[in-house]
ROLO-414636 format. One record per residue (C-alpha): residue number from 1; residue in one letter; x, y, z. Coordinates in steps of 0.001 Angstrom, whole numbers, plus 500000, padded with zeros to 6 digits. Each point is the difference from the previous one (the first is absolute). Layout:
<atoms>
+-----+------+--------+--------+--------+
: seq : type :      X :      Y :      Z :
+-----+------+--------+--------+--------+
: NUM :    a :      X :      Y :      Z :
...
+-----+------+--------+--------+--------+
</atoms>
This chain:
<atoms>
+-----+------+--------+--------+--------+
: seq : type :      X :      Y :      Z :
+-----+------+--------+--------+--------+
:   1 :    x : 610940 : 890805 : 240420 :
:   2 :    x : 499425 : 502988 : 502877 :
:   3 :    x : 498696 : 502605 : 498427 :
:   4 :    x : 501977 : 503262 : 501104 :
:   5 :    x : 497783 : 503149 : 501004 :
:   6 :    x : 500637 : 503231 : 499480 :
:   7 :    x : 498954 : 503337 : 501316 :
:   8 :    x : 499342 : 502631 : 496523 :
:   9 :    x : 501962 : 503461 : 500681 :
:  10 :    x : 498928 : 503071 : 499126 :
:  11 :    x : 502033 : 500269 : 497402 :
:  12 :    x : 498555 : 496621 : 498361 :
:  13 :    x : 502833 : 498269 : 501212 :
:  14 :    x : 499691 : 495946 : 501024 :
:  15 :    x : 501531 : 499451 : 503913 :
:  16 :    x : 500497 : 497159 : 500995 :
:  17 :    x : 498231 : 499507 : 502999 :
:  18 :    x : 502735 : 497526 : 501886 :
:  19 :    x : 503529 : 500408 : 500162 :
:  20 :    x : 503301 : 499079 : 501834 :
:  21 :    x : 501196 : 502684 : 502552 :
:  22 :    x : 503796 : 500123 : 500269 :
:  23 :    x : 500192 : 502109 : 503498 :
:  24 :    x : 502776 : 498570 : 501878 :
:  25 :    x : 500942 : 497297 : 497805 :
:  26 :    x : 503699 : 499375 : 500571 :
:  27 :    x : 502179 : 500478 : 496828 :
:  28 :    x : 501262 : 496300 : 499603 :
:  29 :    x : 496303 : 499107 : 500428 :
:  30 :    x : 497776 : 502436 : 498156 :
:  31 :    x : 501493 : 498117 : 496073 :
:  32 :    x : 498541 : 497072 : 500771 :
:  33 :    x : 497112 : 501288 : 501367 :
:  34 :    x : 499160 : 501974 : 497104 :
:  35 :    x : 500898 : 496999 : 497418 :
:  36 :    x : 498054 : 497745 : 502194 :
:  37 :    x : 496688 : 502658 : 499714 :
:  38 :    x : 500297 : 500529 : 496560 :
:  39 :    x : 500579 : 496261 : 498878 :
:  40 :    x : 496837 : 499355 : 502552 :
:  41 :    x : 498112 : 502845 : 497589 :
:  42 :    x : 500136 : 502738 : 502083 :
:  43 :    x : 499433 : 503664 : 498303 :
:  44 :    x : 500755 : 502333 : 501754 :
:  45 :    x : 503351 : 501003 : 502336 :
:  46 :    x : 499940 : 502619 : 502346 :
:  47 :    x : 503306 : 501743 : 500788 :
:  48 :    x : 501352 : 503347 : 501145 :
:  49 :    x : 503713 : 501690 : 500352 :
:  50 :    x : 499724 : 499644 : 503637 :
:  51 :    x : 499722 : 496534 : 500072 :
:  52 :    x : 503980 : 499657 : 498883 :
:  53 :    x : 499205 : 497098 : 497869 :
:  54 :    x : 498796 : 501349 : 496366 :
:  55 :    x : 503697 : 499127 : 498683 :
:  56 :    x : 499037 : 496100 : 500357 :
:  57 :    x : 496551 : 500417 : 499478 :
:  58 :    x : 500762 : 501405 : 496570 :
:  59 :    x : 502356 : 497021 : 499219 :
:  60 :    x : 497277 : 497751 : 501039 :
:  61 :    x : 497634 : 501825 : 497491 :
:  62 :    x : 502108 : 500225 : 497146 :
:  63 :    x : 500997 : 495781 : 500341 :
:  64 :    x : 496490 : 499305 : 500370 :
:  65 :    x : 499122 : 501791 : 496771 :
:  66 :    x : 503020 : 498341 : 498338 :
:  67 :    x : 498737 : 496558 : 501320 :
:  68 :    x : 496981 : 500445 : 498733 :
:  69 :    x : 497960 : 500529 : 502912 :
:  70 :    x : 498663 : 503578 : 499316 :
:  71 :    x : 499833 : 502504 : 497633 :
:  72 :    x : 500508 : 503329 : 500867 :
:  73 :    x : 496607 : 500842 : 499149 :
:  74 :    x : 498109 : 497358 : 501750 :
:  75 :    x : 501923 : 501068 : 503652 :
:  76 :    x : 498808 : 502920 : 501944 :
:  77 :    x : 503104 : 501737 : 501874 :
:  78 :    x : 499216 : 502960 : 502733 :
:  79 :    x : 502980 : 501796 : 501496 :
:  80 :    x : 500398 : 502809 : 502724 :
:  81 :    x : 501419 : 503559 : 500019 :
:  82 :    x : 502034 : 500113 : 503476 :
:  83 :    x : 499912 : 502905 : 502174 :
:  84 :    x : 503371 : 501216 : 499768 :
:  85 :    x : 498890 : 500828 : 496018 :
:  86 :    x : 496770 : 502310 : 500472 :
:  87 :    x : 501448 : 503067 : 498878 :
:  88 :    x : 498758 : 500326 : 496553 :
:  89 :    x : 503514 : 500259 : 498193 :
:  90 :    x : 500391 : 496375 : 502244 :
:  91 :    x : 496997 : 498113 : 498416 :
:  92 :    x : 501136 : 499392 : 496834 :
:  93 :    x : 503343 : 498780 : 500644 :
:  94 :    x : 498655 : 497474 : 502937 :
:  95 :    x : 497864 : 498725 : 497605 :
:  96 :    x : 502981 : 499567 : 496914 :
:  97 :    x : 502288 : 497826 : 503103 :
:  98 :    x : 496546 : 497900 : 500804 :
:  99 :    x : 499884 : 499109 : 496109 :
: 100 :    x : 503609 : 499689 : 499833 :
: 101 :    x : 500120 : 497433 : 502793 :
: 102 :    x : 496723 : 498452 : 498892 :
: 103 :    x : 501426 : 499798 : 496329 :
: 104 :    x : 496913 : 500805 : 498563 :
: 105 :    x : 499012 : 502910 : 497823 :
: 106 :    x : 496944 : 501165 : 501648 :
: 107 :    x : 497754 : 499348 : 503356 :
: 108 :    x : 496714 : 499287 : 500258 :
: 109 :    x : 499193 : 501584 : 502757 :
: 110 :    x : 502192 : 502727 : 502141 :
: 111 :    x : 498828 : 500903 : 503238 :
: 112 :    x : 500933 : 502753 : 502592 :
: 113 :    x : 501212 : 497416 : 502739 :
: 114 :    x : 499350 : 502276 : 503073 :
: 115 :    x : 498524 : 503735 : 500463 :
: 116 :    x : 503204 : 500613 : 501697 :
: 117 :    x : 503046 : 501642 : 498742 :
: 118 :    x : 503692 : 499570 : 501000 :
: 119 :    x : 502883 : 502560 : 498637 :
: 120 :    x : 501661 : 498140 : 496874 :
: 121 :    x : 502525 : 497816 : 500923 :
: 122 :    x : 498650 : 498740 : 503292 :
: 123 :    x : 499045 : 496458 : 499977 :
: 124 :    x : 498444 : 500204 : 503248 :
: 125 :    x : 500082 : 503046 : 502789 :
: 126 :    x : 502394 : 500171 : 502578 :
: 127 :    x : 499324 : 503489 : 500860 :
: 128 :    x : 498069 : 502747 : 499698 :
: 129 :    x : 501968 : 501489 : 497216 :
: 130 :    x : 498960 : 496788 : 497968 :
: 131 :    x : 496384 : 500663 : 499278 :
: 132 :    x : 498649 : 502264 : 498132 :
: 133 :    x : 495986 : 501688 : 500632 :
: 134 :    x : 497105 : 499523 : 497262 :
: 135 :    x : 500387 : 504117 : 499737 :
: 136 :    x : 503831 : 499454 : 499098 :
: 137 :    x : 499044 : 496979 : 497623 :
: 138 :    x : 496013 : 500011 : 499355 :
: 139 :    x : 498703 : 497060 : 498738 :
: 140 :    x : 498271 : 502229 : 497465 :
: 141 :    x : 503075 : 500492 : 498579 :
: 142 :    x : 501040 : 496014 : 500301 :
: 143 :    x : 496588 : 499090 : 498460 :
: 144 :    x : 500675 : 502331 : 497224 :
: 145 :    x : 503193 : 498444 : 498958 :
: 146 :    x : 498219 : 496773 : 500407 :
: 147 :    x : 497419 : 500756 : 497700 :
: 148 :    x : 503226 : 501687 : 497455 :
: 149 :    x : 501380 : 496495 : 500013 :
: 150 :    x : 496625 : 498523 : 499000 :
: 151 :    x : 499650 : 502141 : 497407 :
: 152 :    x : 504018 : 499092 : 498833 :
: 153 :    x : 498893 : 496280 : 499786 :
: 154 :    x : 502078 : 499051 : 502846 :
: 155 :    x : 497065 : 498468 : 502177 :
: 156 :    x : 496598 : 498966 : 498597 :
: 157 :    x : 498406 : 501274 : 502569 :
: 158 :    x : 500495 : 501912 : 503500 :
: 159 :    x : 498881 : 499913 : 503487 :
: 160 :    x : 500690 : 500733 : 503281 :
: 161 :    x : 500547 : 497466 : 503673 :
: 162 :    x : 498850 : 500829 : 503404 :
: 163 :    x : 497858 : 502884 : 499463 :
: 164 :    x : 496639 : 500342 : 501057 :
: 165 :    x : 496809 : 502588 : 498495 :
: 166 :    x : 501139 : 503116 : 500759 :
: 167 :    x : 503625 : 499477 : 498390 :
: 168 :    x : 498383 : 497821 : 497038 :
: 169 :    x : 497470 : 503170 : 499371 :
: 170 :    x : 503116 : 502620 : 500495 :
: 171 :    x : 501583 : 498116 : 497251 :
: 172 :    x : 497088 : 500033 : 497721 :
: 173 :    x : 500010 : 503770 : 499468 :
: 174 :    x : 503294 : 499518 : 498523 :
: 175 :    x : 499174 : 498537 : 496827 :
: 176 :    x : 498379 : 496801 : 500861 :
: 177 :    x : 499522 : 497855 : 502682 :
: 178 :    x : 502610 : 496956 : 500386 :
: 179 :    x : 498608 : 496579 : 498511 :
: 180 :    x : 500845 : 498319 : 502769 :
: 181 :    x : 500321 : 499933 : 504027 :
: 182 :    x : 501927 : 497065 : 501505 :
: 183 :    x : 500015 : 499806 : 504056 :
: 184 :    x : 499997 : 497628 : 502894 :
: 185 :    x : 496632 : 498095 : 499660 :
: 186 :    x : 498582 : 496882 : 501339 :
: 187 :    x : 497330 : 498513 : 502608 :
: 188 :    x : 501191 : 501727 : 502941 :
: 189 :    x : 500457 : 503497 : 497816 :
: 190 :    x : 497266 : 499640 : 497053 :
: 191 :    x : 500247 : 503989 : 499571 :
: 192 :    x : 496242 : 500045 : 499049 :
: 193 :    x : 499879 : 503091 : 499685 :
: 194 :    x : 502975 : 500769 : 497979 :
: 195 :    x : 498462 : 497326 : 497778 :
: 196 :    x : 497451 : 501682 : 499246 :
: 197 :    x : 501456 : 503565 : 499467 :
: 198 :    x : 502157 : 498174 : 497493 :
: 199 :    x : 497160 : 498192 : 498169 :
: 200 :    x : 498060 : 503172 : 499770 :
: 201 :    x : 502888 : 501681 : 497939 :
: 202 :    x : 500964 : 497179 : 497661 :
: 203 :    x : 503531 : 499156 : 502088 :
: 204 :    x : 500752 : 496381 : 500934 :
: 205 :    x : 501233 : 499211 : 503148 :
: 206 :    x : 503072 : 497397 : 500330 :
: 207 :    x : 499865 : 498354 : 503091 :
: 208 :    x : 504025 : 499323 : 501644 :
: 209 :    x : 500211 : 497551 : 503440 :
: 210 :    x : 496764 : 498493 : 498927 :
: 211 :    x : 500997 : 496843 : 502037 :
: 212 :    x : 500490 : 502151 : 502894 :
: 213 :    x : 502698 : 499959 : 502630 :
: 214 :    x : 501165 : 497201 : 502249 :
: 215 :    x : 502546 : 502244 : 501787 :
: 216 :    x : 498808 : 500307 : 503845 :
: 217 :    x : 500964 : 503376 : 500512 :
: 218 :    x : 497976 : 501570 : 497022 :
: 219 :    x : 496951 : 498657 : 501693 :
: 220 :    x : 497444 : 502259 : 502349 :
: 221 :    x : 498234 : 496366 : 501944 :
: 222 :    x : 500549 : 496898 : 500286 :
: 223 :    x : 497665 : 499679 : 496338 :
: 224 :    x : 501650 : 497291 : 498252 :
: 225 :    x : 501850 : 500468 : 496795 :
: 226 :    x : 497827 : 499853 : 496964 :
: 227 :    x : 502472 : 496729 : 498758 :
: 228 :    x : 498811 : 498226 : 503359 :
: 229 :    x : 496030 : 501821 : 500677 :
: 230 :    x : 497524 : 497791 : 500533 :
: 231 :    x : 497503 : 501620 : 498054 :
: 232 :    x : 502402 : 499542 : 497226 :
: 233 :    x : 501043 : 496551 : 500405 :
: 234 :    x : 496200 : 499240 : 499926 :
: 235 :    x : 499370 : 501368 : 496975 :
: 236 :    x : 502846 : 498443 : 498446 :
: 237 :    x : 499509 : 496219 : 500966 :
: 238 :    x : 496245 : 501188 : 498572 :
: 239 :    x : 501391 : 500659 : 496335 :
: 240 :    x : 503169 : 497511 : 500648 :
: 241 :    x : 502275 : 502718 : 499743 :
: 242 :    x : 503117 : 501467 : 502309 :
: 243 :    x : 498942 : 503114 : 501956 :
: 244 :    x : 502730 : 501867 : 497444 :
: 245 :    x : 497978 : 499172 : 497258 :
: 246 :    x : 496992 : 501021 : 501771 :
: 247 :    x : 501551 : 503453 : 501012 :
: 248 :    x : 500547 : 500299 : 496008 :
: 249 :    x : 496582 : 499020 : 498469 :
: 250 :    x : 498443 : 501943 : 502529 :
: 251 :    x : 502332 : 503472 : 499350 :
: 252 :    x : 499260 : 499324 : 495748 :
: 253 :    x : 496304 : 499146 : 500649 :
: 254 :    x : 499690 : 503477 : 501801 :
: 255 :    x : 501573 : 501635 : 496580 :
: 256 :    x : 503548 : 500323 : 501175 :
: 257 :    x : 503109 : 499334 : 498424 :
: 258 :    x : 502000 : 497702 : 502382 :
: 259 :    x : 503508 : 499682 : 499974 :
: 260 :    x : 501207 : 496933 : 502781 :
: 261 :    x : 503894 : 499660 : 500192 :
: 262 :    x : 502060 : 496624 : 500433 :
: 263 :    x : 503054 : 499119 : 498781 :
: 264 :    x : 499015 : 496059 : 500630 :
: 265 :    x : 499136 : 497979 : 497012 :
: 266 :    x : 497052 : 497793 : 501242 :
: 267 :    x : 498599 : 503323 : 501426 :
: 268 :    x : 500342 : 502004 : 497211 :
: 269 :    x : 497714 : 497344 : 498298 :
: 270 :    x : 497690 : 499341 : 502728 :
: 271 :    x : 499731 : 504024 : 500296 :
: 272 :    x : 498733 : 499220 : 495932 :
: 273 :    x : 498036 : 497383 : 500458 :
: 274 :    x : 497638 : 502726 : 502608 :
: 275 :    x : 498759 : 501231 : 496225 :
: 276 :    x : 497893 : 496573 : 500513 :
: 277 :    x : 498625 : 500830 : 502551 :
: 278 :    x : 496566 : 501503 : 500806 :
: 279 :    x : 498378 : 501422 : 502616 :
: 280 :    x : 496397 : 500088 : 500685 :
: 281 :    x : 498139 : 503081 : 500774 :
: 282 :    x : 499322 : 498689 : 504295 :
: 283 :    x : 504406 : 499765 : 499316 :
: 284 :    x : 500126 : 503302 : 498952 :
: 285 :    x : 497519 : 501912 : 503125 :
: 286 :    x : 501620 : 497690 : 502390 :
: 287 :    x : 503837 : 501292 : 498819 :
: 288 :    x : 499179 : 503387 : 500427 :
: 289 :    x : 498782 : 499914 : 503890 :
: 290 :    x : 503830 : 499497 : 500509 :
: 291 :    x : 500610 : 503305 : 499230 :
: 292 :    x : 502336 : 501792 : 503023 :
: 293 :    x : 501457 : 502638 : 498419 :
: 294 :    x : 503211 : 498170 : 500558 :
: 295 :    x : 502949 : 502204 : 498217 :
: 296 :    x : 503325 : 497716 : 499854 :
: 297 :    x : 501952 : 502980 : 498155 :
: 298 :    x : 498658 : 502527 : 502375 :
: 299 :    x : 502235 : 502791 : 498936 :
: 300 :    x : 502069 : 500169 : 502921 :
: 301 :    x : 503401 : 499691 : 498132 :
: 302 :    x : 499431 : 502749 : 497988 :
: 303 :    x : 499335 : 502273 : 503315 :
: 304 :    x : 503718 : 500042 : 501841 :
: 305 :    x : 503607 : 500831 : 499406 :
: 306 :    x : 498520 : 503906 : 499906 :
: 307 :    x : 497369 : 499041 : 497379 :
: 308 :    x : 497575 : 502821 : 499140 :
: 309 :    x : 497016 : 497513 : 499586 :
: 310 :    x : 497631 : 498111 : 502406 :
: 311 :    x : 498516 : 496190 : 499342 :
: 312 :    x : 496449 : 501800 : 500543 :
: 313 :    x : 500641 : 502617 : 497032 :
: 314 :    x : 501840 : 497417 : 497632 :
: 315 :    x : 496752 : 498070 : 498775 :
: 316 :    x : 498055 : 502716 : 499324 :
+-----+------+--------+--------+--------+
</atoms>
């Protein structure tokens, strides 16, 4: 049987260390997906508002614990505040739709999904009348109602995406610093450095894209994707693995939850089956020289249509 690891909270709380990512998994697909993954023995689900697909996702949930798949106590389930909802009369609510569509009493884990903020109401800016500025909506004041809603027993625990030291410190002078960070990391963006910050103050770091990006135009070189590098392949016909299960051993063996999406069956399982798989130390030093900084979500969409932000100040 694969043993399932977990990363221990602050809090004392048990997360599961592997999940299924449901960014941009079509409604139509995303039920089976999540049936498939939690009749495989996945744990964990990883969802948010934006995503447009928590309705099905729910209904996927609540058959699989009628089946007999789950229990609602054995399955880990993370959600995301949007930015149209940082205002802190806006938190609670967002998060009482997310549980509605989910059909679940309480999260596990509710994160602040950008350090962004949008006027209520706006799905996405048009203008420049959409957004609004962290000194209209601070994220103190998000992070705040976060931590309200912890304290209500609607989430378990909360955290925070995309945010780097100096916002993760800000955020500690609150009340407490968030439980968990979840941004873009893989080979060709290890964030070392964020890693560490995180490590040092008791925060686990999710990892999102952690198979990369095989879209040409997100790519600085001619560097291959990681799904097709060399360096990877190598490794994997070394441990008879696929490079994806590679990519995953290596982000949990470096402490890091790891969240792959698919909404295909056999990959959903071979994604699993990278829980088998293990990586020597030479595997591990040789992975990370393929770090490039390489950013696929570099911020840039959340810097037009008369946006008050810039990619460089978003990750801070």
């Amino acid at each position: 049987m694969t043993t399932y690891p977990t990363l221990k909270l602050r809090s004392g709380l048990s997360f599961p260390a592997f999940g299924l990512g449901t960014w941009k998994s079509k409604p139509g697909e995303v039920y089976d997906a999540v049936r498939a993954a939690l009749e495989i023995g996945y744990r964990h689900l990883d969802c948010a508002a934006v995503y447009g697909n928590e309705t099905e996702v729910g209904q996927a949930i609540k058959d699989a614990i009628a089946a007999g798949d789950i229990t609602r106590d054995e399955l880990w389930v993370t959600s995301k505040l949007w930015n149209n909802a940082h205002l802190k009369d806006d938190v609670a609510p967002a998060l009482e739709q997310t549980l509605s569509d989910l059909q679940l009493d309480y999260l596990d884990l509710y994160l602040i999904h950008w350090p962004i903020a949008f006027k209520p109401g706006v799905g996405f800016p048009r203008s420049a009348d959409d957004w609004l500025t962290l000194e209209e909506a601070p994220l103190s004041e998000t992070w705040e109602a976060m931590l309200a809603a912890k304290q209500a027993g609607k989430s378990r625990a909360v955290g925070v995406s995309n945010m780097g030291p100096e916002r993760l410190s800000a955020l500690g002078t609150v009340g407490e610093l968030p439980e968990v960070n979840q941004v873009e990391s893989h080979p060709h963006l290890q964030q070392g450095e964020l890693l560490n910050f995180c490590n040092e103050h008791n925060i686990v770091l999710t990892a999102y894209s952690p198979l990369g990006s095989t879209d040409r135009e997100n790519r600085k070189d001619d560097e291959p994707p990681l799904l097709n590098h060399p360096t990877i392949e190598t490794i994997a016909s070394e441990v008879g693995a696929s490079t994806a299960q590679v990519l995953i051993a290596w982000a949990i063996a470096r402490g890091t939850v790891v969240i792959p999406k698919s909404v295909n069956r056999q990959r959903i399982q071979q994604n699993f089956d990278a829980l088998k798989v293990e990586l020597t130390d030479e595997h591990m030093k040789t992975i990370a020289s393929l770090d490039k900084g390489y950013r696929y979500l570099d911020g840039k969409f959340f810097a037009s249509n008369g946006s008050p932000y810039t990619p460089e100040g978003i990750y801070r």
